[in-house]
C-alpha positions as CSV (number, residue, x, y, z in Angstrom):
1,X,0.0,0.0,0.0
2,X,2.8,2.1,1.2
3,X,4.2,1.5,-2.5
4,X,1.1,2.6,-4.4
5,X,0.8,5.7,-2.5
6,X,4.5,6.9,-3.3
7,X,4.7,5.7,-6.5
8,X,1.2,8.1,-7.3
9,X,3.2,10.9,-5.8
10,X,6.3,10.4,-7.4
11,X,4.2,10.1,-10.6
12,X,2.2,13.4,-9.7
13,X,5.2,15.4,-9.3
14,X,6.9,13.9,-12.5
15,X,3.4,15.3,-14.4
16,X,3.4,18.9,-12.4
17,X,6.8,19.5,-13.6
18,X,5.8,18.2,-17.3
19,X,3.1,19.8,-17.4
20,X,3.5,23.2,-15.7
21,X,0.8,25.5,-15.0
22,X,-0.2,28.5,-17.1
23,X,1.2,31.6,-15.5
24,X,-1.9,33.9,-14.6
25,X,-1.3,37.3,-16.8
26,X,-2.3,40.5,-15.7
27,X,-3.2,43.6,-16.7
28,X,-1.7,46.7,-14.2
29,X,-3.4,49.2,-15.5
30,X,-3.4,51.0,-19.6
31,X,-3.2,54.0,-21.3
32,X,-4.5,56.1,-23.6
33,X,-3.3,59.1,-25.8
34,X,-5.0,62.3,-25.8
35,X,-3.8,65.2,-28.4
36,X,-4.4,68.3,-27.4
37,X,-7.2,70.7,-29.1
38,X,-4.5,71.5,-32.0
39,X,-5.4,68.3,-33.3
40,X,-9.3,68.6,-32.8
41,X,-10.9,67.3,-36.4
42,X,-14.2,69.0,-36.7
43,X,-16.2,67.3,-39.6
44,X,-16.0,71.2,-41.7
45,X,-12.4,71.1,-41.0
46,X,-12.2,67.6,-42.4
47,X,-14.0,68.4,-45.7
48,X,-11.9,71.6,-46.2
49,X,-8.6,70.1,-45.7
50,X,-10.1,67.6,-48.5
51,X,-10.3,70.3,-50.8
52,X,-7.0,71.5,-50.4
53,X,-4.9,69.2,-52.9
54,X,-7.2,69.7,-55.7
55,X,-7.4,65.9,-56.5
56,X,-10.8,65.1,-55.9
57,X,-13.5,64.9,-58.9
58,X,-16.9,66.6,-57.3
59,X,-18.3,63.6,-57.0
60,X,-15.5,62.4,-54.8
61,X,-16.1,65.2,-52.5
62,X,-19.5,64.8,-52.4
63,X,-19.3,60.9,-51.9
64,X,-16.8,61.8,-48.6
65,X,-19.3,64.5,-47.4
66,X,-22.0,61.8,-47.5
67,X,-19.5,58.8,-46.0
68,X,-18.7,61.6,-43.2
69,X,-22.1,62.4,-42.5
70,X,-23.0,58.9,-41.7
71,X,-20.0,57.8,-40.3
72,X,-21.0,57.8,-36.5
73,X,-17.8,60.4,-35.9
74,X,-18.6,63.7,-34.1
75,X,-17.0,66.9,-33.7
76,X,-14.2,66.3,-31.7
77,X,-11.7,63.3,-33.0
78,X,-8.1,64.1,-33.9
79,X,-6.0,64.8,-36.8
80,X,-2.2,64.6,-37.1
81,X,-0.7,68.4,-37.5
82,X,0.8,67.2,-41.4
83,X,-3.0,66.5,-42.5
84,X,-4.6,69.9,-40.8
85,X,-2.0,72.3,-42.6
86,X,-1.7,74.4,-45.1
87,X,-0.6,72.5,-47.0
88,X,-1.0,69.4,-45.9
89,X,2.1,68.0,-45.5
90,X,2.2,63.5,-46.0
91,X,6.2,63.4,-45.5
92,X,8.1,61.1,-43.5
93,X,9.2,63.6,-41.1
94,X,6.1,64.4,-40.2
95,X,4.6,60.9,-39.9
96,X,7.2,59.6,-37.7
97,X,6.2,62.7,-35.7
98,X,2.6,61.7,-35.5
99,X,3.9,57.8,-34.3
100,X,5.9,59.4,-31.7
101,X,3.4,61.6,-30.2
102,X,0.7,58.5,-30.2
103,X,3.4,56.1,-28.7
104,X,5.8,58.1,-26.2
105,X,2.6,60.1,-24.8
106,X,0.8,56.4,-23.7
107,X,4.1,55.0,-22.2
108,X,4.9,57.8,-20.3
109,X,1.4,58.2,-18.4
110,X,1.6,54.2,-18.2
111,X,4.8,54.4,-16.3
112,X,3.7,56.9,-14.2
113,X,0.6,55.2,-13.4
114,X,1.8,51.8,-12.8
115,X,5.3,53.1,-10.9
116,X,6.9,50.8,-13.1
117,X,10.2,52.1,-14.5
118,X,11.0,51.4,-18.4
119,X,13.8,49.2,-17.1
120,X,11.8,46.9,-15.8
121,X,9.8,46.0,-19.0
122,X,10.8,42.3,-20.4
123,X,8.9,42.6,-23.4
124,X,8.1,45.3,-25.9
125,X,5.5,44.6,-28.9
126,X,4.5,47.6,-30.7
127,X,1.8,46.8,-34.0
128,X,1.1,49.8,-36.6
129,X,-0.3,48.5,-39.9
130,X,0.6,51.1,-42.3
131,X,3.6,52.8,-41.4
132,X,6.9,50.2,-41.0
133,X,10.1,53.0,-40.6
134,X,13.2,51.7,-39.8
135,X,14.8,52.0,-37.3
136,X,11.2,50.2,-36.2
137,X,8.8,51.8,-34.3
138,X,9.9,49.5,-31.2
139,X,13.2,50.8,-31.8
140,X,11.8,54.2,-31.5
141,X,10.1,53.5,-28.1
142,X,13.5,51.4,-26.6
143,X,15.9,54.4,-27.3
144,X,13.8,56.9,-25.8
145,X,12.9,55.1,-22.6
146,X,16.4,53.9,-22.6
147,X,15.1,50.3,-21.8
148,X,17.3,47.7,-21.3
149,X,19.6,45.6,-24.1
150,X,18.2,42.5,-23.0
151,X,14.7,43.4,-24.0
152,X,12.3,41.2,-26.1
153,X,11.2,43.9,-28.7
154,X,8.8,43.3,-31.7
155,X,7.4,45.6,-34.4
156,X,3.9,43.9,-35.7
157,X,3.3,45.6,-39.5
158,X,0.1,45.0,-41.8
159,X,-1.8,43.3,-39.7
160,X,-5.0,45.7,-39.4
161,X,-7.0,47.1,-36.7
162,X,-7.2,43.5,-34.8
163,X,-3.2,43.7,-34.3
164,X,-3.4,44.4,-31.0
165,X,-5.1,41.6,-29.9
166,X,-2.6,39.7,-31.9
167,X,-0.3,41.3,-29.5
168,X,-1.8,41.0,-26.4
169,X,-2.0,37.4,-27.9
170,X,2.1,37.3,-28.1
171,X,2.7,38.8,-25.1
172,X,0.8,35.9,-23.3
173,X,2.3,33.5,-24.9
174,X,5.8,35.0,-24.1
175,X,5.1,35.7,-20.6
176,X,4.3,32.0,-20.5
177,X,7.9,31.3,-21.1
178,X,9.9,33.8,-19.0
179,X,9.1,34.1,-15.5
180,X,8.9,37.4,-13.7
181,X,8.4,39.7,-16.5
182,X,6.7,43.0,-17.6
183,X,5.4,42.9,-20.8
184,X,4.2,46.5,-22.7
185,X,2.0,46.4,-25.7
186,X,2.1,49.8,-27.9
187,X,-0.6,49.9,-30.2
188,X,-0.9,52.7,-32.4
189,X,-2.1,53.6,-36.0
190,X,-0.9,56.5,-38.6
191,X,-2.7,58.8,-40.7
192,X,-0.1,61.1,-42.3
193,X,1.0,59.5,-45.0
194,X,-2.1,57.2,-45.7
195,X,-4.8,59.4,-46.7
196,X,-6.2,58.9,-50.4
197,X,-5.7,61.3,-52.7
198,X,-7.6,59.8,-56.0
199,X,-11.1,59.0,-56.9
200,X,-11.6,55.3,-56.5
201,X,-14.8,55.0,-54.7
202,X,-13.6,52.1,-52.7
203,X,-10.5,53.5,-51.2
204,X,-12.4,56.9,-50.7
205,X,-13.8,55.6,-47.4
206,X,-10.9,55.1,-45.0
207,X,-10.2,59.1,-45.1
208,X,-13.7,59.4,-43.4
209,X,-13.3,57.5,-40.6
210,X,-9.7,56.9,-39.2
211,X,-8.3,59.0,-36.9
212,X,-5.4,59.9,-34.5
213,X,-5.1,57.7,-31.0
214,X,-2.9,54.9,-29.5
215,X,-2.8,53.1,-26.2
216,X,-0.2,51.4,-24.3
217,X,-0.2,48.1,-22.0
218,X,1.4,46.9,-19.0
219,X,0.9,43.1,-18.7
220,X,2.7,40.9,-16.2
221,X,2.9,37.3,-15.1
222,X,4.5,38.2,-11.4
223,X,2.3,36.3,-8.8
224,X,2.8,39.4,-6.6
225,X,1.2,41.8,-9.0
226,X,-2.5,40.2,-8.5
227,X,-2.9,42.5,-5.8
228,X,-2.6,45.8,-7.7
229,X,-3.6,44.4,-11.7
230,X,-7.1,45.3,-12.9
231,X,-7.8,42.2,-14.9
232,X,-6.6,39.0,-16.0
233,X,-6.6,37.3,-18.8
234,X,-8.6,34.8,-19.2
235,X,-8.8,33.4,-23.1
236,X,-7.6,34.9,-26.3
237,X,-9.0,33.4,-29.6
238,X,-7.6,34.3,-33.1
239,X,-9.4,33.2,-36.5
240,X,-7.7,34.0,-39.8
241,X,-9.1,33.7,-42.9
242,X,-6.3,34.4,-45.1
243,X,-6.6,31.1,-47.0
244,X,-10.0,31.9,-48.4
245,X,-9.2,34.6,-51.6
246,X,-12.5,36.8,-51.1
247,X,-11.0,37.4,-47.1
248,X,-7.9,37.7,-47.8
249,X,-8.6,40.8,-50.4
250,X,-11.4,42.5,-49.0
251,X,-9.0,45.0,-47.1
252,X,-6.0,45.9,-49.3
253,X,-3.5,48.2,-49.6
254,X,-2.8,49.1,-53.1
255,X,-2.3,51.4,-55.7
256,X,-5.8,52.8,-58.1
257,X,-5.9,52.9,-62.0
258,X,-4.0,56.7,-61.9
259,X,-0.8,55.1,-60.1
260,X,-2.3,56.7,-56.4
261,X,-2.3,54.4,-53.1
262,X,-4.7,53.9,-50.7
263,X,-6.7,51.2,-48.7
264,X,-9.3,49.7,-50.6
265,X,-12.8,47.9,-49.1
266,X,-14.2,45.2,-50.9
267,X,-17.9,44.6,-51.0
268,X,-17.5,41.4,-49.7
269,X,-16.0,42.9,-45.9
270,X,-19.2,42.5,-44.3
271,X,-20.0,39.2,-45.2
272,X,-16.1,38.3,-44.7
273,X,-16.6,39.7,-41.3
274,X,-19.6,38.1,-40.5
275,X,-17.9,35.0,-41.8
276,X,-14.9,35.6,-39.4
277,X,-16.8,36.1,-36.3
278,X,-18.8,33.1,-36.8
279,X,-15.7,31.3,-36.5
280,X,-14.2,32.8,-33.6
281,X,-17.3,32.6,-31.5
282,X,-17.0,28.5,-32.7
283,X,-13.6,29.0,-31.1
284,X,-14.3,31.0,-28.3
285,X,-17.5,29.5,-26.9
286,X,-16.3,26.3,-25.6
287,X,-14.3,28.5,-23.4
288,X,-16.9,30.7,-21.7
289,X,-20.7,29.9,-22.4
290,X,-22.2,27.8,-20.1
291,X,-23.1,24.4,-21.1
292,X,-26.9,24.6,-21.4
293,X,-26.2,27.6,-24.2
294,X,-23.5,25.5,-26.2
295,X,-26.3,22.7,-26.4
296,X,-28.7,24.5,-28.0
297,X,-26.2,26.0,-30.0
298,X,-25.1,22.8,-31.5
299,X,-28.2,21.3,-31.7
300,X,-29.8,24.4,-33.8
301,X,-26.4,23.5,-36.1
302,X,-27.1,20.2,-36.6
303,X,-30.9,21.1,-37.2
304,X,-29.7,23.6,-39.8
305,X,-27.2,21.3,-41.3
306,X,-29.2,18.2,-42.2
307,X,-32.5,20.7,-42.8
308,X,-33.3,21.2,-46.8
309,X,-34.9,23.8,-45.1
310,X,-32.3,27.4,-45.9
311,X,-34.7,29.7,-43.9
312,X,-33.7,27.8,-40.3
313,X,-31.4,29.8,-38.3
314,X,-28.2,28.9,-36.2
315,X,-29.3,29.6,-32.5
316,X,-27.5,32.6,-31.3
317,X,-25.8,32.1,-28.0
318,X,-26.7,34.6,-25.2
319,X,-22.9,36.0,-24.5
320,X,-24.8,38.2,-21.7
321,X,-24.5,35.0,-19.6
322,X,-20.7,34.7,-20.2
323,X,-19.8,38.5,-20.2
324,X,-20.9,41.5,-18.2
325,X,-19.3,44.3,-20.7
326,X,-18.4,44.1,-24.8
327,X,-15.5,46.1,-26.6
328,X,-16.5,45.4,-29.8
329,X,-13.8,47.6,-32.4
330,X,-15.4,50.8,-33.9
331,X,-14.4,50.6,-36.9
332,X,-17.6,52.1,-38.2
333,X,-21.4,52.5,-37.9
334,X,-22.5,49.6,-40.3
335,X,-19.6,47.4,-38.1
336,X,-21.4,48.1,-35.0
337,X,-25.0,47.8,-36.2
338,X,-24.2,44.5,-37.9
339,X,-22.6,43.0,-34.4
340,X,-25.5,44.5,-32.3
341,X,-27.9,42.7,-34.2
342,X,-26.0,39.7,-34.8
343,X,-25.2,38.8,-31.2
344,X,-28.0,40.2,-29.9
345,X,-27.0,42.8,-27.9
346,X,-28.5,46.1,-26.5
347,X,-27.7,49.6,-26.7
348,X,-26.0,49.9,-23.6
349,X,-23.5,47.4,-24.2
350,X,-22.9,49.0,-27.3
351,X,-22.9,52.1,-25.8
352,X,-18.6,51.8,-25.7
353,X,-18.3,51.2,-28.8
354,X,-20.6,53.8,-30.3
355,X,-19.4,56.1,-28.0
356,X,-15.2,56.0,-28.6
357,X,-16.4,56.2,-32.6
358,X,-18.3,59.3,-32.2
359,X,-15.5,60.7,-29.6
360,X,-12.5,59.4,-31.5
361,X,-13.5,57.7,-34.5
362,X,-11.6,54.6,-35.6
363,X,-8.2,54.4,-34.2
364,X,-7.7,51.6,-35.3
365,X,-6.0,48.4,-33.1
366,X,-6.2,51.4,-30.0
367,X,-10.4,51.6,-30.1
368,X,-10.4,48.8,-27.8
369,X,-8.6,50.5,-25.1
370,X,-10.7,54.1,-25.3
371,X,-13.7,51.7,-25.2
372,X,-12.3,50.2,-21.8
373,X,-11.4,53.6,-20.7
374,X,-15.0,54.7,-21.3
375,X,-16.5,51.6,-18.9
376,X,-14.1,53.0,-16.6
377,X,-15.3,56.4,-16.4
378,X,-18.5,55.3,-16.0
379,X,-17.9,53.4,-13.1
380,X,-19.5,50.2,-15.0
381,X,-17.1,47.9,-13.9
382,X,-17.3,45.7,-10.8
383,X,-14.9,43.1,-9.0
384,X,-15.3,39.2,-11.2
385,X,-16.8,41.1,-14.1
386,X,-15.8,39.8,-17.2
387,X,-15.0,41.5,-20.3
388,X,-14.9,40.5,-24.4
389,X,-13.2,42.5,-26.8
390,X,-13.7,42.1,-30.1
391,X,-11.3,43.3,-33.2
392,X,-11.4,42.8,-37.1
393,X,-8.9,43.3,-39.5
394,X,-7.5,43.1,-43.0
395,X,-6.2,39.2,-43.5
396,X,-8.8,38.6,-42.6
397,X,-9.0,38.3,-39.3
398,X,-11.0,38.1,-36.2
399,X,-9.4,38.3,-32.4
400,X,-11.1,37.9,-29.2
401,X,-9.3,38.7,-25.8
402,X,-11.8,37.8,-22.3
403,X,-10.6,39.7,-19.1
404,X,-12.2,39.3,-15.8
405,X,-11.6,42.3,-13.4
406,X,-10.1,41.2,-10.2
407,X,-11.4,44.9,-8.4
408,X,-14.6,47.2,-8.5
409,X,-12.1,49.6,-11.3
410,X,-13.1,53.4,-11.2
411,X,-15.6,53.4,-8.2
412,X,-17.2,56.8,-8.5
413,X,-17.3,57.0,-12.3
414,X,-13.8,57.8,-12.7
415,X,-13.4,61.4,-11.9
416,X,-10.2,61.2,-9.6
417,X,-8.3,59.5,-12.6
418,X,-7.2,62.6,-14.8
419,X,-4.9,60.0,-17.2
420,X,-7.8,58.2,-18.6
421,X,-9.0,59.8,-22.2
422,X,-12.6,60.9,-21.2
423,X,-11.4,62.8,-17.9
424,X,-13.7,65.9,-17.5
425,X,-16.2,65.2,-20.5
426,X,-17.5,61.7,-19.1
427,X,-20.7,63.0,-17.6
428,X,-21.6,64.7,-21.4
429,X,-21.8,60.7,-22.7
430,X,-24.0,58.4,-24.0
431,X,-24.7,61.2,-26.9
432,X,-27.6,60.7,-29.6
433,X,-25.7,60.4,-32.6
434,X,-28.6,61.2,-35.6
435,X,-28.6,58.7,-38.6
436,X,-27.4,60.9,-40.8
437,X,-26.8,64.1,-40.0
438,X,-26.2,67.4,-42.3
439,X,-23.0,69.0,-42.8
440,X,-23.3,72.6,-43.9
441,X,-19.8,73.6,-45.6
């Protein structure tokens, strides 16, 4: 007997060390950047600026007053400097200016928040899609922190607005690996020198809704840092549809007919993302809906799939029983009204999303963390609440992180934290935002 009962412990500490267990990762605390009123983007502003290079037809002017009328953006998003002169001025100069104001602003209010000196960090990922300068834009952040030579640092490029989820995603799989570390995701997007200047109706859209922003990220696997972290990560879940052609082309960088780059949006995107986030729920669900829910989801598939029947729909899963708050990415009105009616959802847990799109507009990979910022302010969330974000982007690709807040964050609606992005204006939001509105110019 005496045998058995050692040789089961000898074997369960041979598995234990196999088999370690995952390191918990948490989140200390983010940031978000917040130009100053130089930068302010009124919608006449916009349209004016639009004018200036004389390259639009007037039907290409007309077709961005209309795509900026409906956009969801309101008066008070943010421009780099190089688009809002006179002329505007799209150089390199400038746009590694823009980069560095986005990036160095969020580390630095990070740092100071958390107490955490740049020295410290382990791991440095920084994603930006379209802008790739070299020295890298990690590069950038290392040699003005002065962080240390034994750093991890990666520069994520052409990934879309769903890189930083790709990077939180990296992060968690490196802080798996290396015990004790800080890891700092910079996510950050730039405007300066991708701005379309021709008349291809499809690549006209972007100008309308992107605009200035960035966050940063202080993750950490240190048992210690429980006490103080706001969440913890719970699940990540990436889909990529890159194999299929339609996905893979529906959001692509490329030159028009006349020679001009740009971003073009295929017709397909919202069925692609529809598609997409299909998939990642199929991946995600497992992992947070409770069992009843996942039952009737598969059986209303296997009804659907062995049905002649075309009109029987899949059972949507109520995600209000696995999650208390949504960050779904505003990348645009249609975006948001398609995943509110998809999954279901109400208007006040859209009310994030809307709300950082009409305060904002689309930052791109950074939305996410304004949208948390936002719940913050608002006092919304509480100690075990859990939270999905939701990203899309050009591959294509849909990324899911779930966080679960281990402290009531922001009691009080936020006021006494004057680094979050919607200090002092909170109590002006939820806004209406009209259909369409009219811009008079």
């Amino acid at each position: 007997m005496i045998f058995f009962l050692s040789l089961a412990i000898v074997t369960s500490v041979i598995l234990l060390w196999l088999f370690p267990r995952r390191r918990p990762v948490y989140l200390i605390d983010f940031a978000c950047f917040k130009p100053d009123d130089s930068h302010k983007c009124t919608r006449e502003t916009f349209f004016r600026q639009m004018m200036l290079p004389g390259t639009f037809t007037d039907e290409s002017l007309a077709f961005q007053l209309k795509m900026l009328e409906r956009s969801g953006l309101g008066q008070s998003t943010y421009a780099p400097s190089s688009l809002l002169s006179e002329p505007i001025n799209p150089c390199m100069e400038e746009a590694r200016k823009e980069a560095m104001d986005a990036m160095f602003s969020s580390v630095e209010v990070l740092l100071r928040k958390t107490g955490v000196g740049a020295s410290e960090i382990g791991i440095l990922i920084v994603n930006c899609s379209l802008f790739s300068p070299s020295p890298s834009l990690s590069s950038m952040v290392l040699n003005k922190f002065a962080m240390r030579e034994g750093i991890l640092s990666y520069s994520l490029g052409g990934m879309g607005c769903s890189a930083g989820l790709i990077a939180i995603d990296l992060a968690k799989h490196l802080l798996q690996v290396h015990k004790s570390s800080y890891a700092m995701v910079v996510s950050t997007e730039s405007m300066t020198q991708n701005g379309y200047m021709g008349n291809n109706r499809s690549m006209l859209v972007t100008n309308s809704i992107f605009r200035m922003g960035g966050a940063a990220v202080l993750l950490s696997n240190i048992s210690a840092d429980r006490q103080r972290a706001k969440y913890e990560l719970l699940h990540t879940a990436r889909t990529h549809k890159g194999a299929d052609d339609s996905s893979h082309a529906c959001v692509s960088q490329k030159e028009d007919d006349q020679g001009i780059l740009g971003v073009s949006l295929s017709k397909d995107l919202m069925r692609v993302a529809g598609d997409s986030l299909k998939e990642n729920i199929s991946s995600l669900g497992p992992l947070v809906l409770p069992f009843a829910e996942q039952f009737r989801y598969l059986i209303s598939l296997l009804k659907k799939n062995h049905s002649n029947n075309k009109k029987i729909k899949s059972y949507v899963p109520n995600f209000k029983l696995a999650f208390e708050h949504f960050c779904v990415h505003a990348g645009g009105r249609a975006v948001l009204d398609e995943i509110e009616k998809n999954l279901e959802l109400s208007e006040w847990d859209m009310e994030p999303s809307r709300m950082t799109l009409y305060r904002f507009g689309n930052t791109s990979s950074s939305s996410l963390w304004y949208e948390m910022g936002y719940m913050e302010a608002k006092g919304r969330i509480g100690k075990g609440d859990r939270v999905w974000q939701i990203a899309f982007g050009s591959g294509f690709k849909c990324n899911s992180a779930v966080w679960k807040a281990l402290r009531t964050v922001a009691e009080g609606g936020g006021s006494g934290d004057d680094n979050n992005p919607w200090f002092g204006e909170i109590d002006g939001f939820p806004v209406v935002v009209p259909k369409v509105e009219t811009l008079v110019v």
